[in-house]
Each structure stands twice: as structure tokens, then as C-alpha cells.
C-alpha positions as CSV (number, residue, x, y, z in Angstrom):
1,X,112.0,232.7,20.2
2,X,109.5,231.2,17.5
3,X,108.0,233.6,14.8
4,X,105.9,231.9,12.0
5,X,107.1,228.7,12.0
6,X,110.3,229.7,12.7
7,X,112.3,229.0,16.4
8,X,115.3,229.3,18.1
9,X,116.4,227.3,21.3
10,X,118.0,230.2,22.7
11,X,119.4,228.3,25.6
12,X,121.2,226.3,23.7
13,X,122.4,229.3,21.3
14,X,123.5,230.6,24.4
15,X,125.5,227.8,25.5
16,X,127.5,227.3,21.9
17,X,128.2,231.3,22.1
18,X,129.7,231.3,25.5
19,X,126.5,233.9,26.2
20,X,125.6,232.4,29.7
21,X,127.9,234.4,31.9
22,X,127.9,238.2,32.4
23,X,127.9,240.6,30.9
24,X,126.6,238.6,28.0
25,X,123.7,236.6,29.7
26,X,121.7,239.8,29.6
27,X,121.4,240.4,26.0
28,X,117.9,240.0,25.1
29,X,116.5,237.2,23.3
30,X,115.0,239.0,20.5
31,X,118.3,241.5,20.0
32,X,120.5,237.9,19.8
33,X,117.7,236.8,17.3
34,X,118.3,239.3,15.2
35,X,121.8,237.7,14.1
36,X,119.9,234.9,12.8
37,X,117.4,236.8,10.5
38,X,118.6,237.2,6.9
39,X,116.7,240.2,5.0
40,X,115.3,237.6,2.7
41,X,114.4,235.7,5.7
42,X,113.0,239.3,7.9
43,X,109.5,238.7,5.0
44,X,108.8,235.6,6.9
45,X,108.5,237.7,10.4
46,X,104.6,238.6,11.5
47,X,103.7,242.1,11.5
48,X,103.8,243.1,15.2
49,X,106.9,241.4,15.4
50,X,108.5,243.5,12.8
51,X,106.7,246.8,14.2
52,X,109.0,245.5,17.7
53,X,112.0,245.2,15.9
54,X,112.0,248.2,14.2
55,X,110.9,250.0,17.3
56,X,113.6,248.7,19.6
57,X,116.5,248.7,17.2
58,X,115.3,249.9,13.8
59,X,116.3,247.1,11.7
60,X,114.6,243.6,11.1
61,X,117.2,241.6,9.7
62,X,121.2,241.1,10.4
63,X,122.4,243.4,7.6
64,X,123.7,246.1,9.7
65,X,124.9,244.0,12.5
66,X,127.2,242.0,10.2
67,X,128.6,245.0,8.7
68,X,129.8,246.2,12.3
69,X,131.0,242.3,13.4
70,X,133.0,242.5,9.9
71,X,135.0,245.3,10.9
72,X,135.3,243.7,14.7
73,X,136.5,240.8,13.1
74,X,139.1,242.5,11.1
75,X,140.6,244.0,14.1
76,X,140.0,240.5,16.2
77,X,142.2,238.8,14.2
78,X,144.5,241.6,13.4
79,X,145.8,242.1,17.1
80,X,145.8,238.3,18.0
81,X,147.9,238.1,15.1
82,X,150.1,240.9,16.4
83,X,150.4,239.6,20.0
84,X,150.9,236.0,19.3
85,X,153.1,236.0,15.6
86,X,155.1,239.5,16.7
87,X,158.0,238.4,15.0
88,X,156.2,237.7,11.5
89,X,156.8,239.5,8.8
90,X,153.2,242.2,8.5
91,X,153.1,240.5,4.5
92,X,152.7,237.4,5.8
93,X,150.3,238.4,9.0
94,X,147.9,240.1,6.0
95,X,148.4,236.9,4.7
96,X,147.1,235.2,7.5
97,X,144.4,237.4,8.3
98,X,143.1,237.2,4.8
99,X,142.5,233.7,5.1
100,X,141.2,233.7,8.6
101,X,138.7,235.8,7.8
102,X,137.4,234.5,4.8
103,X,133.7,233.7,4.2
104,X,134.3,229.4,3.7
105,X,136.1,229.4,6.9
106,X,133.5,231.2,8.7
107,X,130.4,229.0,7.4
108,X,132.8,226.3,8.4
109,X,133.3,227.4,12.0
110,X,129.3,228.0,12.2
111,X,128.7,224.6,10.9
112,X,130.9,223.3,13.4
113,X,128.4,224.5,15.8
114,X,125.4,223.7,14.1
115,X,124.8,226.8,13.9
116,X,123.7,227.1,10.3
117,X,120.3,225.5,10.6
118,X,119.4,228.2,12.9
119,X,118.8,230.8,10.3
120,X,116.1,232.4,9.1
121,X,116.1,232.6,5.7
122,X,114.7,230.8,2.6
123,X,115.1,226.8,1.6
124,X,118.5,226.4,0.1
125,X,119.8,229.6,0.6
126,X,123.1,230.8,-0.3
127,X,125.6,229.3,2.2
128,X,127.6,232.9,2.2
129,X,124.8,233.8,4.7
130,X,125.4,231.7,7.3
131,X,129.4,233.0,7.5
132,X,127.4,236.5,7.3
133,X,125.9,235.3,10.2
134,X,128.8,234.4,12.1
135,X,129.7,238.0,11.2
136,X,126.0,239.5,12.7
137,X,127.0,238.1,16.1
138,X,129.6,240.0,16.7
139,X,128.1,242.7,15.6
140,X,124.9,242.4,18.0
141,X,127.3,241.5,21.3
142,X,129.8,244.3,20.3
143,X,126.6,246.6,20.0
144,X,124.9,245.4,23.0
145,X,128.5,246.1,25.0
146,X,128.5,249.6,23.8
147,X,125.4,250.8,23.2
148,X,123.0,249.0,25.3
149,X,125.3,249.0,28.3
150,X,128.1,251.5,27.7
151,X,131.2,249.3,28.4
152,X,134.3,250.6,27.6
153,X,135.8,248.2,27.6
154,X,134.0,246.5,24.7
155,X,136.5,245.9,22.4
156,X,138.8,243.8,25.2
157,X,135.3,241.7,26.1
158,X,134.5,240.7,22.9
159,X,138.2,240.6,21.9
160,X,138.6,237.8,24.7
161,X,135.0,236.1,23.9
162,X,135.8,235.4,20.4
163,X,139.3,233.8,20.9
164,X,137.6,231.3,23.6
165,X,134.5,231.0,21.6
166,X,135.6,230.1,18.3
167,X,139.5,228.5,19.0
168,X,141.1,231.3,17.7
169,X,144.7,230.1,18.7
170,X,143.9,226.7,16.6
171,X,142.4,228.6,13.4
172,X,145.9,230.8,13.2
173,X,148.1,227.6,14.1
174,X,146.5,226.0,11.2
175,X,146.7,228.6,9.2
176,X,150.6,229.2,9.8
177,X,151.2,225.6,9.3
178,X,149.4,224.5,6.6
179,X,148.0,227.8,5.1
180,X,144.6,226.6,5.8
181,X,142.3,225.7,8.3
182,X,141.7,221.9,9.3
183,X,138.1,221.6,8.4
184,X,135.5,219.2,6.0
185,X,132.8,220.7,4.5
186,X,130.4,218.8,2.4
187,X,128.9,220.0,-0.9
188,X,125.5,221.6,-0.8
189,X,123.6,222.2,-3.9
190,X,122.7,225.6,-5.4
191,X,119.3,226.5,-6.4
192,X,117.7,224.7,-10.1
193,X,118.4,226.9,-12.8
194,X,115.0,227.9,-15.1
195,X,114.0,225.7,-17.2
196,X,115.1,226.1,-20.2
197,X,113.3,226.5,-24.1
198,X,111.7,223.5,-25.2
199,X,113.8,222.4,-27.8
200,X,112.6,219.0,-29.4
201,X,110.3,218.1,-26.7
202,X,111.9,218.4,-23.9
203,X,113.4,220.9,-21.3
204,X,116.0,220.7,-19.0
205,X,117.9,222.3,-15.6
206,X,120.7,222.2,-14.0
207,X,122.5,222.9,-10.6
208,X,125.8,223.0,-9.1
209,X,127.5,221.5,-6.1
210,X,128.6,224.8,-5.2
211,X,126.4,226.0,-1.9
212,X,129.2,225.3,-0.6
213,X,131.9,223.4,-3.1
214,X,133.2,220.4,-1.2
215,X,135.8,221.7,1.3
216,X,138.5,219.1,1.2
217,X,137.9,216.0,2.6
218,X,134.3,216.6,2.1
219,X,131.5,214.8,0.2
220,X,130.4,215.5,-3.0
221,X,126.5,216.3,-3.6
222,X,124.4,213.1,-3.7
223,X,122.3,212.9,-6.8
224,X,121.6,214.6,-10.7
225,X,123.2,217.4,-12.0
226,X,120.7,217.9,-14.3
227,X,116.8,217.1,-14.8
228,X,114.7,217.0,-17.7
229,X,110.9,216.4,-18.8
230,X,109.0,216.7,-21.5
231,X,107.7,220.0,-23.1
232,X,105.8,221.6,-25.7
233,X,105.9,224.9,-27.6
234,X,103.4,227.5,-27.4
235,X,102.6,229.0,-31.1
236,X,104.0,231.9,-31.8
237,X,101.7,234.4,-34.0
238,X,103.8,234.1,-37.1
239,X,103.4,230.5,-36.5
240,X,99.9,230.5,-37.0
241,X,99.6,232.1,-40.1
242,X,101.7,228.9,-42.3
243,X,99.4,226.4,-43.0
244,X,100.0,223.6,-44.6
245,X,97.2,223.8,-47.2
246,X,100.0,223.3,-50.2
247,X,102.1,220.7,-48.7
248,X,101.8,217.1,-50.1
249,X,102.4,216.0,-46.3
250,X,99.3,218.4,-45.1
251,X,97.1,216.4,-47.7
252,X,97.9,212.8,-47.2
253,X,96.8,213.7,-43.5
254,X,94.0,215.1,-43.9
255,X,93.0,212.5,-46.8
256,X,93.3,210.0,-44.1
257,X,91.7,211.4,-41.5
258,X,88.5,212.5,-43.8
259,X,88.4,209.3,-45.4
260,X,88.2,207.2,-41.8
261,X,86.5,210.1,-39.3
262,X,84.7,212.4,-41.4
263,X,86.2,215.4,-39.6
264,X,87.3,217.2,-43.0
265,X,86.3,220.9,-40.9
266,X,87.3,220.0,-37.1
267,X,91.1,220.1,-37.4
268,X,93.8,222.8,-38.0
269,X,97.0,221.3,-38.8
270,X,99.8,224.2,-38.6
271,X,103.8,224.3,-39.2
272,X,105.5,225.3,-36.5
273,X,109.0,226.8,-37.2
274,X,111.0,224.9,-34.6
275,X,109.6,221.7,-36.2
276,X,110.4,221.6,-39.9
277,X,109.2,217.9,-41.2
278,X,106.7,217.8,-38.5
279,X,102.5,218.0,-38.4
280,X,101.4,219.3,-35.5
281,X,97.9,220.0,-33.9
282,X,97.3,222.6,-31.7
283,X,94.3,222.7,-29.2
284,X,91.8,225.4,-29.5
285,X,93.7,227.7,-26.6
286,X,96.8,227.7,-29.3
287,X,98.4,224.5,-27.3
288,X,100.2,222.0,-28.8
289,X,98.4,218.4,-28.4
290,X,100.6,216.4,-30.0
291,X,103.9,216.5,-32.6
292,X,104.2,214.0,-35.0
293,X,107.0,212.7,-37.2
294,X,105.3,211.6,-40.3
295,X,106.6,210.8,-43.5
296,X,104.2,210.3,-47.0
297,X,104.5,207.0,-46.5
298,X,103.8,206.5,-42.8
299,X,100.8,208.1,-42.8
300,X,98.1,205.7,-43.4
301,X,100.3,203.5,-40.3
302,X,99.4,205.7,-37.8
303,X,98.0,204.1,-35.5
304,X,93.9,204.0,-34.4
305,X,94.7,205.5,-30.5
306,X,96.7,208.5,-31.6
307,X,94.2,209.0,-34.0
308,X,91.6,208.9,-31.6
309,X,93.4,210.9,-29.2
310,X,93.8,214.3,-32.2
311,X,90.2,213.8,-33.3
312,X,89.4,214.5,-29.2
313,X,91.5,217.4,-28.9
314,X,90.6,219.2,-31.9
315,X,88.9,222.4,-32.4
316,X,84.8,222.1,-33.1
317,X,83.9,223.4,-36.5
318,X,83.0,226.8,-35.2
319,X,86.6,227.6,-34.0
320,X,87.7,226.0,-37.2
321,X,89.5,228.4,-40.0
322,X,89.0,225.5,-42.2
């Protein structure tokens, strides 16, 4: 199946999903797809392709699928618990069943599989959706057994797929032994956070290793926690009404630019708020150009290029409120 950019070997889904004998080897392709498409992902699908899917089965994404397989699951594990730890004490089965079903040991059993990289669904996205999706294809094999085909013996099919399909008896040994399952899982980054306010030039982001955390044995995220890069304010309105006509620091600037350029009425030198003790010029669109540090005394150092470089940038005389 391939939708914009998007494709899915289903014979080899197939073959990881035990879905190549009967009854299961007549699902359709685009019904097993369906597992695979996350709602943020169903945006992707062309037009006709969503007009099929909502013909056929009224849905164009896994929500409703994995909200079935969830409550399959849930009984999955609850009888295989029963039949094979009868003698356990029903605290300690909840227990069990708890962590069986968890999301992290889900994605891990999907990743197992390789399984994960057969979504649809944006870059980087949440790793929860992947054990959603484990989840989905339950729920689109126990729907096909009952409502496509009208087995009645659903449950005990897909009861008996899922234990051969995804190890059952080794998850629940694991489980009793260790209170875990035996898995690695390597951390995945989470989305960049927004930048955040320029404060002194410069903005950064961050991310966590948290998409998933590192399961146990696992590696940690290669690479920065947080970026940075350079930034400048935009001038607020109050901003633009404190000039610096008064200030001692406001004349010794301008002095020295008039005295070497001539360009008494081509500049507007403002105060901006978040920078107390600085000059700043501002391009004509209400930009910052450039933020200077500068002191009585280092003024007439400044050097020739960054004069150069405000005299180019500044406002021409009839934008000037000089």
C-alpha cells in the first residue's frame, strides 16, 4: 500500500503478524493499513483515498481500532494469566497484567519487530503511538473476525494469535520473575521546544531524551540537549517613544557620527527597555540592526566597519523623526 509518499510492504507486515494463514490472510490490505495510520498521520492520505476509507469502514485513522484491541488486550492477558498462574493470588495477577499491558512494553514488542517505522504519522512523533498501534491491530483482526466474517469464535482466534504472535508465555515469565520484561530500548528525542525570548542576544531550546526514556540497558540520546543562536528584539511601542535626546551617552554618539559622516538627520538612536546601558539602532521596519555596549569613553574607539555598517542601515531623512 503506498499513499503520498507513504508505503507499507504488506507481505512482510503479514509475515511478522502471523497474517499469512486463514482466516487472517484475507483481511484486506487497506483494512490492515488502517492500524498503521495515526489521526495526525490520516492528513497526509490523498482525497479519494480518504473518501475509500471512510466509505468502507467510516474512519481514516487507527483511533477506533485501538480502543477495541485495548479492551481485547485487557482480556488477552487476563485469561492467559488465569490459565497459566491459577494458583496466584488475583492481587498479584492485576499486578502482572498491569505491567504487561503497559504502553513501554508494547512500543517495545513493536520495535522488536520493526514495526514502528511502519507508521504513518508525523517526523518524531510521540513513541506512545506506536504501542497504540500495537493496540490498533488487534482491534482491526478482532473486527475483521467478527464483523467482516462473523466468527464466533473470535475471541479464541485471536486469543491463540496473540500468545504465538507476540511470546506471550515469555512476556508473563519475565514478568513473574523479575517484575519486568527483558527488553532494551534506546532513547529517542522529543520534539525542540519554542524558542524562547531573546534575552541578551540570544535564544535558546531544549529537548528531552524522553520519546522514549532509555529502557534499561539502552543508549542514551546522541547529541545536545539544548541549542542556541543569536537573536534580536523587536521594539515594542513604548519602546519607541524614549529617546535618548537627554542622555550624555545619546550625544557623544551622535557628536561622533556627525562630526565623521555628516548624517546628523539619517539615524534614530532609541533605548530599548531590555537593554539599559545600551545604544541601539533600529532599521526603518522597527528592526534592531545592531546593539552596542558603549561607554562615554569608548565611543570615539568604535571602530570604522561598524560604523560603516549603522550609517548603511539607517533610516533616509524622510523616515527620520530627527
Amino acid at each position: 500500500m503506498s499513499y503520498s509518499g507513504w508505503k507499507l510492504d504488506m507481505k512482510k507486515i503479514r509475515r511478522k503478524l502471523n497474517l499469512t494463514d486463514e482466516p487472517y490472510k484475507f483481511i484486506s490490505d487497506d483494512l490492515l493499513s488502517l492500524a498503521f495510520i495515526s489521526k495526525s498521520g490520516s492528513s497526509q492520505l490523498d482525497s479519494r483515498t480518504i473518501a475509500e476509507y471512510l466509505d468502507k469502514y467510516g474512519r481514516t485513522d487507527y483511533e477506533h481500532f485501538e480502543f477495541l484491541g485495548d479492551a481485547i488486550l485487557e482480556l488477552i492477558v487476563t485469561q492467559f494469566l488465569s490459565e497459566h498462574l491459577p494458583d496466584k493470588n488475583p492481587y498479584y495477577q492485576s499486578k502482572y497484567r498491569e505491567t504487561i499491558v503497559q504502553n513501554i512494553v508494547l512500543y517495545c514488542k513493536m520495535q522488536a519487530k520493526n514495526l514502528c517505522s511502519s507508521i504513518l504519522a508525523p517526523d518524531n512523533y510521540p513513541w506512545k503511538i506506536c504501542a497504540d498501534v500495537h493496540e490498533s491491530i488487534i482491534g482491526v483482526i478482532y473486527y475483521y473476525l467478527t464483523s467482516v466474517i462473523h466468527r464466533t469464535d473470535a475471541f479464541d482466534l485471536i486469543y491463540h494469535w496473540y500468545i504465538k504472535t507476540w511470546d506471550l508465555k515469555s512476556t508473563v515469565d519475565s514478568v513473574v520473575l523479575t517484575g519486568n520484561i527483558s527488553c532494551t530500548i534506546d532513547g529517542r528525542y522529543g520534539q525542540w521546544s519554542s524558542w524562547s525570548s531573546c534575552d541578551h542576544g540570544r535564544q535558546i531550546r531544549t529537548r528531552k531524551c524522553d520519546n522514549p526514556y532509555p529502557w534499561p540497558g539502552g543508549k542514551q540520546c546522541p547529541g545536545p540537549l539544548e541549542e542556541s543562536r543569536p537573536c534580536v528584539s523587536s521594539v515594542e511601542s513604548s519602546d519607541r517613544e524614549l529617546f535618548l535626546s537627554s542622555s550624555p551617552l545619546f550625544s557623544s554618539f551622535r557628536s561622533f557620527l556627525s562630526n565623521r559622516y555628516s548624517y546628523t538627520s539619517r539615524y534614530r538612536l532609541l533605548e530599548d527597555k531590555s537593554y539599559r546601558g545600551h545604544i541601539i539602532i533600529y532599521n526603518p521596519s522597527g528592526q534592531i540592526d545592531n546593539i552596542y555596549t558603549a561607554t562615554s569613553s569608548s565611543i570615539s574607539h568604535l571602530p570604522d566597519l561598524l560604523i560603516n555598517q549603522v550609517i548603511s542601515h539607517l533610516p533616509d531623512s524622510s523616515s527620520s523623526t530627527e
